[in-house]
N, C-alpha and C positions, 0 to 999 in steps of 0.2 A: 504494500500500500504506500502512496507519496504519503509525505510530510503536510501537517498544515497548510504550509506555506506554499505550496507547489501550485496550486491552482487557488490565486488570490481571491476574482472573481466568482470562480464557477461554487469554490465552497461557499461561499453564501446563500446560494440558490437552492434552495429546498423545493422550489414548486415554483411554476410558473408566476405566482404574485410577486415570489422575488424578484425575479427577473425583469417584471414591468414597473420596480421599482428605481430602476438606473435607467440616466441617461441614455439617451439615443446614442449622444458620442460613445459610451461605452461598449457599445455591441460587438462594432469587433474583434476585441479585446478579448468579450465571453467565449466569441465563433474561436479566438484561437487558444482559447484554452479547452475548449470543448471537444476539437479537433485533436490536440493533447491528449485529451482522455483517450477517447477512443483509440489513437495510433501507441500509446500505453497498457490500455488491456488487452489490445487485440494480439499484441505482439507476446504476450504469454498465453494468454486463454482465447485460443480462436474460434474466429465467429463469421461472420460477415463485413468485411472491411470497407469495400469500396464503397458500396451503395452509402452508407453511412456518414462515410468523408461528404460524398460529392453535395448531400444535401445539409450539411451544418449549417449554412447562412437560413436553408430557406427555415428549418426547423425553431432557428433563435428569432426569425422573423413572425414567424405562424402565432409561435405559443406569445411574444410580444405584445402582437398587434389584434389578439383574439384572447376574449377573457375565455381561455380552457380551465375544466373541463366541461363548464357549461355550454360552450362554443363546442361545437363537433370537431373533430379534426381526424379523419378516415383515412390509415394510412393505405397504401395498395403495394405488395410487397413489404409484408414487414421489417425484410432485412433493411429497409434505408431509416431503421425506426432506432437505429441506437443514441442519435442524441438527444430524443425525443427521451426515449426510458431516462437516461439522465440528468434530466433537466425534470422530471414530474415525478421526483422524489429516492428516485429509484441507482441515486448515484455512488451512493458509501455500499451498496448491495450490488452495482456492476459486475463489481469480478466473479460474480458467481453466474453471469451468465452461462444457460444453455448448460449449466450442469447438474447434475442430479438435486434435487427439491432447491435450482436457485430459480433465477430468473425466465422466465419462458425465453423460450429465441426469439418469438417474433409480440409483436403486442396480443394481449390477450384481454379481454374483457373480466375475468375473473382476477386478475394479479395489481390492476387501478384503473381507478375513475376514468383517467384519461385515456385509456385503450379501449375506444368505441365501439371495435367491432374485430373480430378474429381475421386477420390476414395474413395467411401461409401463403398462399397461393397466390397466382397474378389475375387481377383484372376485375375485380368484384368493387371497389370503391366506390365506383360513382353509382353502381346499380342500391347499396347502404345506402350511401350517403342520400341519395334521391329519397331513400323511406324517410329516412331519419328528419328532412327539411319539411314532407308532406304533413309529415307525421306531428312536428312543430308547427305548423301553422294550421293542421287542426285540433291542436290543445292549444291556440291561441298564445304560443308562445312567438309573439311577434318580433321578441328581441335574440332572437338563439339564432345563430350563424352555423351554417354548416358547411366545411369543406372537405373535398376530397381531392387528395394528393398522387396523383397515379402517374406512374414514370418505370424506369428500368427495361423499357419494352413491354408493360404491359396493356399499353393503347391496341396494340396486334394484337388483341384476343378479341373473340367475337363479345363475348360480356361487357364489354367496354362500351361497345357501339349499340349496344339494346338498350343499356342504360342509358347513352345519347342521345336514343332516338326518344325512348321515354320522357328526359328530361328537356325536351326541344318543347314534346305537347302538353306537357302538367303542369300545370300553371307551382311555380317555385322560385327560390332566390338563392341556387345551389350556386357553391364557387368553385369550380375544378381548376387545380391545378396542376399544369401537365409540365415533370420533370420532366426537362427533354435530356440524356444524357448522350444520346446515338448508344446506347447498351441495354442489352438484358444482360443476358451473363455471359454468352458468350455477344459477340458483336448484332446487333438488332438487322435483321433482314425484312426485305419487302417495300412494296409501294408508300405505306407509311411514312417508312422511314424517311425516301426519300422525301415525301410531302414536309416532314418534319423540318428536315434539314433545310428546305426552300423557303418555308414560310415566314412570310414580315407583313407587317401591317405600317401603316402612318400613326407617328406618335399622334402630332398635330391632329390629325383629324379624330384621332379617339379621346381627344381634349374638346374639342368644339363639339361631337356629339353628345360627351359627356353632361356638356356645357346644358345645349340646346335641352337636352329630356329632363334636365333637372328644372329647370324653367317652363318647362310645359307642364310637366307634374307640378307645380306649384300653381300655376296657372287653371288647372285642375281639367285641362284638355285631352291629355294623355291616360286617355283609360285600358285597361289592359287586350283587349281586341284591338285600339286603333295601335297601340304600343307594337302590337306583330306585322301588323301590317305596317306600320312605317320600317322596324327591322329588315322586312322583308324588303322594301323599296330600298330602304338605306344600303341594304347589303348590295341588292342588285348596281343600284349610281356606284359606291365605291367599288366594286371590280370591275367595270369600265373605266372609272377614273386612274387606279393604282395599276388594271390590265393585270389585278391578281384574281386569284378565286380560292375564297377560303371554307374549306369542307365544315366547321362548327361554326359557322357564321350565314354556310347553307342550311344549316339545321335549326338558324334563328339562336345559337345563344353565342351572347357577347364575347370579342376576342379580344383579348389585351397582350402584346409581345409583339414579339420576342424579348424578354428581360434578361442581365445578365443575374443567375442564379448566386453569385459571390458577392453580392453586393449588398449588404446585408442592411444597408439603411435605404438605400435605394428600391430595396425589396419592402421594407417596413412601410416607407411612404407609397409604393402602387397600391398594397394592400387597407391600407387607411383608405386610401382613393376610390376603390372598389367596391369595399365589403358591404357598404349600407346602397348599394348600386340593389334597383328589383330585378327579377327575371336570373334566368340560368346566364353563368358566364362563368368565360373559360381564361385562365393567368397561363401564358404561356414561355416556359423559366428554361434556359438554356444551365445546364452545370455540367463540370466535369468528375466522370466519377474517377474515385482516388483523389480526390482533390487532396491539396498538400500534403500530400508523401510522393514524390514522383517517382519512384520504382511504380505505384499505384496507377498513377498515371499513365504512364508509358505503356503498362501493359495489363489493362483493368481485366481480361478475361482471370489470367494466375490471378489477378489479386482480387479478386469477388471473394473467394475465403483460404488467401495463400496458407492455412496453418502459423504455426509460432516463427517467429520473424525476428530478427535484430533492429529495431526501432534505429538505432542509429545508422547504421550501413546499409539497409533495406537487405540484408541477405536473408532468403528464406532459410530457415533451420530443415530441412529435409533427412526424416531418417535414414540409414541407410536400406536400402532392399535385398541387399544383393543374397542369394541365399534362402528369400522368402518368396512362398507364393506369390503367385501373381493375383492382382485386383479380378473380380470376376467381368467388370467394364471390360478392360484390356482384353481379354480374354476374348470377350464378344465382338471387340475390332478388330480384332486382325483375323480371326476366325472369318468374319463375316466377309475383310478384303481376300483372302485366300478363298473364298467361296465366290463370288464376285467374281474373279482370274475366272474362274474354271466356268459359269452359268452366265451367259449376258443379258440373259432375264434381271437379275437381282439389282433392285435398288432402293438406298436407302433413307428412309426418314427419319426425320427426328422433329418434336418443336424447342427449338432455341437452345437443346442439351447435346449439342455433338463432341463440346468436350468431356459433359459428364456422362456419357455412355460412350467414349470413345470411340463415335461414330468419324470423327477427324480424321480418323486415319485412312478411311474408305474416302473422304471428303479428298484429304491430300494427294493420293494418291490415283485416286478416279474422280475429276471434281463434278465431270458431269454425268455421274452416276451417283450420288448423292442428294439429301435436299434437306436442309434446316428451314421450316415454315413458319417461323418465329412461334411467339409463345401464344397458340390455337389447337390445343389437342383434339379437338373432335373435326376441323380440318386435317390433320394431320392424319386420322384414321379414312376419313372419305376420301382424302385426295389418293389415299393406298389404294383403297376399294376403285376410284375410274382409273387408275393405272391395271390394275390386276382382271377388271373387267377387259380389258385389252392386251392381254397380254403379259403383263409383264409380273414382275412377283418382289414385291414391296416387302423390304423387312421393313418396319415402322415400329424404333424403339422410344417407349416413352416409362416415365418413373411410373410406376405401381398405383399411389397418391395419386397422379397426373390422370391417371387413364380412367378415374373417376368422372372427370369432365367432361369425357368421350365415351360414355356407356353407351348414351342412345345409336349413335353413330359405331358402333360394334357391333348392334344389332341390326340396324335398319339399312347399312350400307355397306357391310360386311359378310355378317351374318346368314340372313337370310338368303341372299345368295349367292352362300358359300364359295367367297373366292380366295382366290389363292395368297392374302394377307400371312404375313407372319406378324405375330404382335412381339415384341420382347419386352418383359415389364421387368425393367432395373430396378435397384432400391425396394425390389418387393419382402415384406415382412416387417422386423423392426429396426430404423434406420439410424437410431439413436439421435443426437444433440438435436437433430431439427423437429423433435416433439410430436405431438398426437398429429399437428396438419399436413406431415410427411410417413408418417408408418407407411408402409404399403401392406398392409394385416386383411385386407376387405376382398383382395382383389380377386381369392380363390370362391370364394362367398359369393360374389356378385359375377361372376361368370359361370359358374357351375349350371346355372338354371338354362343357360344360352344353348341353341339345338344349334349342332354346324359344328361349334368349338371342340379344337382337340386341346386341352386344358396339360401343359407338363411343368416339370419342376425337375435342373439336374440333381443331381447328389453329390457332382464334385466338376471340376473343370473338362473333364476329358467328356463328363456326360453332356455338358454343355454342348462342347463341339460337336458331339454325334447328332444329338438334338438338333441342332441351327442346319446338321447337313440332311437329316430327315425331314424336316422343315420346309427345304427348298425342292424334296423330288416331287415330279410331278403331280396335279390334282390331286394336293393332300387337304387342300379345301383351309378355312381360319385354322392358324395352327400358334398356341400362344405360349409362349415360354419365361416363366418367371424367376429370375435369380438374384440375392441379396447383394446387396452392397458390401463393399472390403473384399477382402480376399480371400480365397480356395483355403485348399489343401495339401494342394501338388504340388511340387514344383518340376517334376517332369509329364508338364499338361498336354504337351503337341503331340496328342495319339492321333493315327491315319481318319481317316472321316471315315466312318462308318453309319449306316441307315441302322436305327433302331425300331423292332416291333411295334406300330400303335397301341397302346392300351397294354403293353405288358410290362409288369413289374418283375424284380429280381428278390429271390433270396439271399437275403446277405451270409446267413448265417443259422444252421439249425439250431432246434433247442428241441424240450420235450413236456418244459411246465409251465409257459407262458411266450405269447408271440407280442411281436414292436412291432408297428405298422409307420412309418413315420414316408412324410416327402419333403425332397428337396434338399439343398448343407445342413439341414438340423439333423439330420439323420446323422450324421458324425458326431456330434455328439451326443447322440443317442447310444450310438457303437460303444463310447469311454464308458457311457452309466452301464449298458451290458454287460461292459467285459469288469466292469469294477465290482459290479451285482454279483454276477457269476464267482468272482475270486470271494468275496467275503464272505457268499452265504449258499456255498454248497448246490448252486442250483442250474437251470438250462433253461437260456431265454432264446428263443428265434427272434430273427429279423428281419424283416421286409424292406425292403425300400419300392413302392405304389408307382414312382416313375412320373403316373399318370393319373390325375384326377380325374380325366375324362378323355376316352371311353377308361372307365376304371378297370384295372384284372379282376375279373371274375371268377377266374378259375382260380386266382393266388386266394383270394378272398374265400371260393367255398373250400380251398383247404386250410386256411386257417379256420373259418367254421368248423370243419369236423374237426378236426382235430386239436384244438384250444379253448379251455373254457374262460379262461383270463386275458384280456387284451389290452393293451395300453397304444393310443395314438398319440403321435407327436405331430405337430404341424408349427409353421410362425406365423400363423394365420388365424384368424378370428373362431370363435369356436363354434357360435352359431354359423351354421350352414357351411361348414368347411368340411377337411378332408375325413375329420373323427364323425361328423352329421354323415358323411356318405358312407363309413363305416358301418353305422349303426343302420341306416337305413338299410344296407343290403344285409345285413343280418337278420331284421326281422322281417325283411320280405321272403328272406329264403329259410323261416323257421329255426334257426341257429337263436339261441337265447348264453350268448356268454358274458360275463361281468366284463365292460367296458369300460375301462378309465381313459380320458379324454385331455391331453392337456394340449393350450395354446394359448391365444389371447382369448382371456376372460369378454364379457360384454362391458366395457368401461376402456376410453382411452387413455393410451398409456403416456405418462409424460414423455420428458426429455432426460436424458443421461447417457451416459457412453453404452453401446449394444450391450456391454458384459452386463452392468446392473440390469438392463432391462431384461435379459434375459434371466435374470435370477431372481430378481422380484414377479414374472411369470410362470417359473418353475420349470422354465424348459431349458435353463442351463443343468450341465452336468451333475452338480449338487441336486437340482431339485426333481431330474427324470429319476434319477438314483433312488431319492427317497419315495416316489409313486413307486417303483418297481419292486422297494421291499414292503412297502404296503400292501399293494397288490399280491402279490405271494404271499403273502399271511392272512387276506380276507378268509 
């Protein structure tokens, strides 16, 4: 922890009243102690760096220039929300971000007042924030402000622009404002972007309109139909006159920018200017993410969450690898470029994570057999679905969490009829630091019921590869493969491609007084509790590894029926309707009645903490399969 003294300013600030308690000329002064902080904690306990830097000015300016937390303020991508935490109480408690019982990773509505609304994900703000302002001016709270702060790339999501649309025709006094950084996590792609990067307006003439409607409203001539209608005229004269065309200005709400996002009184007075402005309107804030750390800068994709860092020389601390498995990402890039070589069908998706599924390396090496669709998952699954309708055979890898947003679009443009998609869900089970709006725990749950899907899970790196080369032979129809984050098991994983049976699971290992059904790397540690059971307590457990959630073995399945009256599942998956639910169902459709114990995720999501505790406050680390299995044997 610093010393008193270390941050003059910022330890004063308890909560935003402090902060509206200094000078304007003070700000900043805060902005760069603030920025201190962060490039201080981040640099031992890693988090989310960049997004965080890049918007310090506008965060000292929001909480400023808006009495929070009765003022809304909607963040969209929680990661840019750490000076936020810091500055609304939550700053002698920092360091315990994102680690087990400290700080959530992203704002949370249960942890303060000032965290309006849950945002893991990208692109939901302004569809809140729209309730949240309706919602205020039918309790008559005519003085509550609400803004929504959406940036990082998350304008590219289709959510972004329903709530646009929404907010163009509901009569409201929403304030969006749009960090433009040119970044999600990796570098922001698509038509957007470019719109983004083009877009200006005339200060002058957003002063004389301003001018003009406040004088009309006072006049009391401007009533809220003629108000659309002159936007609507307004907008039309000014892009003849500027010969621009501004896409939230077509949709009728107010556009104020390009502003520089570091200017942190500069940002203070547009926001004063604005905020008591009526109707929807949009503040549009140029920043750079990493701002002040230039290692950061320079190369914001590393630095979105470089890991533990030397604050002074920006050198990442990187452990060494050498020796250790390999990441299960990794795994699936260069598998997938090796399979690519060989099938000129195969191309690959992702939205806006090709470094975090190591899709890059198909990207670098094949660039136009690749496609990063920015951050749109349920684009991302249809645009697979009209490629595969034509021919071609889309791997379309997305985080587990992610593929939430694209359920409907799995079914209705995949599904149904059954094309040649491959789905690969990263990050699936429990992902650790990034908390319950990242697990990928559901995903086995919420597929299972889907008719078409062939549902897999490998058991180690070499299963993977075989998996991804079954995947891609011919008319295998949706074929969805889920594997966790971190790394294997192997380190000699480059076994030949080989096609694996549909639907059949392997014996790992006989027994004769209780059978393991488990899917997926957790089965490895299920192996350790086994073989640890077996040593200490005189006894013979079988083990299955299922393969395949769907089509399930049937035939492994009616021999464990006969022959086991004791069964324990293992999955890292939700335990309503997962792999222990399809367990049990086919037992008692096929009259087998044997004691089944069941572990995974409980129904309750699970926090944040490093994978190990998570997995041992679930039970499904080595200690806690251990103690069901001598349970089990003594029922």
């Amino acid at each position: 922890m610093e010393s008193p003294t270390s941050y003059e300013l910022l330890n004063k600030i308890d909560s935003p009243d402090d902060l509206r308690q200094l000078p304007a000329e003070a700000l900043p002064e805060v902005c760069g102690e603030l920025r201190q902080k962060i490039i201080d904690e981040l640099s031992r306990n890693p988090g989310h760096f960049g997004s965080s830097l890049g918007v310090v000015e506008l965060t000292v300016a929001l909480h400023y220039v808006f009495n929070t937390p009765y003022d809304r303020i909607v963040w969209d991508v929680g990661h840019q929300a750490y000076g936020h935490k810091i500055l609304t109480g939550r700053r002698d408690r920092f360091y315990t971000n994102r680690k087990l019982n400290g700080l959530c990773p992203f704002p949370s509505p249960s942890e303060s007042e000032y965290d309006t609304f849950t945002c893991g994900h990208a692109s939901n703000s302004i569809s809140a924030a729209l309730g949240m302002a309706v919602a205020a001016a039918r309790k008559g709270e005519k003085s509550r402000k609400v803004v929504a702060v959406i940036g990082d790339g998350s304008m590219s999501g289709g959510l972004a622009f329903e709530g646009l649309n929404n907010a163009s025709g509901t009569p409201n006094d929403l304030l969006i404002i749009l960090n433009d950084n040119n970044m999600a996590i990796d570098r922001s792609v698509g038509g957007m972007k470019q719109y983004l990067l083009n877009l200006q307006t005339s200060e002058g003439y957003n002063r004389l309109r301003y001018s003009v409607s406040r004088m009309f409203h006072h006049w009391g001539i401007l009533n809220e139909e003629r108000r659309k209608s002159l936007i609507r005229f307004n907008n039309s004269l000014k892009s003849v006159i500027t010969q621009q065309q501004n896409i939230f200005e077509g949709m009728n709400i107010r556009y104020f920018g390009p502003v520089d996002g570091h200017d942190v009184q500069a940002l203070t007075k547009v926001l004063r200017e604005i905020k008591e402005m009526k109707g929807p309107k949009l503040l549009h804030v140029h920043t750079i993410k990493g701002k002040g750390f230039k290692p950061a800068e320079e190369a914001a994709t590393l630095w979105h969450a470089p890991g533990i860092f030397d604050k002074e020389t920006g050198e990442r601390i990187v452990v060494d690898t050498t020796g250790m498995p390999p990441l299960f990402q990794d795994v699936f890039g260069q598998t997938l470029l090796e399979l690519a070589q060989q099938n000129d069908k195969i191309i690959g998706v992702t939205p806006a994570m090709p470094t975090g599924c190591s899709m890059n390396i198909l990207m670098k090496a094949m660039p136009d057999r690749a496609f990063d669709v920015g951050i749109a998952e349920g684009h991302a699954v249809t645009f697979s679905g009209g490629m595969a309708e034509e021919g071609l055979l889309p791997f379309c890898n997305i985080y587990s969490s992610f593929m939430q947003r694209a359920y409907d679009n799995v079914i209705h443009d995949v599904a149904i009829q059954k094309l040649n998609v491959v789905l690969c869900l990263d990050r699936a089970g429990l992902v650790g630091e990034d908390g319950a709006t990242h697990h990928g725990v559901f995903d086995m749950a919420y597929l299972r019921p889907i008719p078409n899907l062939i549902i897999s899970s490998p058991y180690d790196e070499k299963e993977l590869r075989r998996l991804m080369y079954t995947a891609q032979l011919p008319n295998q129809g949706p074929f969805v493969i889920r594997y966790p984050r971190g790394r294997g098991v192997l380190t000699d994983w480059k076994c030949p491609l080989e096609a694996v049976e549909i639907g059949k699971g392997r014996k790992m290992k006989d027994g004769t007084d209780m059978a393991v059904i488990t899917i997926g790397p957790v089965g490895n540690v299920a192996a350790k509790a086994i073989e640890e059971a077996e040593k200490n307590n005189n006894c013979s457990i079988a083990h299955y590894d299922l393969r395949f959630l769907k089509p399930i073995d049937e035939e492994l399945l009616h021999e464990v029926g006969r022959r086991f009256k004791k069964i324990v599942t293992v999955e890292d998956g939700t335990l309503k309707g997962g792999m222990g639910s399809a367990v049990l169902e086919f037992m008692s459709d096929n009259g087998y009645t044997p004691t089944v114990k069941r572990l995974g995720i409980e129904d309750t999501f699970i926090q944040h903490g490093a994978v190990k505790e998570l997995y041992a406050i679930c039970g499904i680390d080595q200690t806690g399969i251990y103690n069901t299995l001598i349970q089990t044997l003594n029922l």
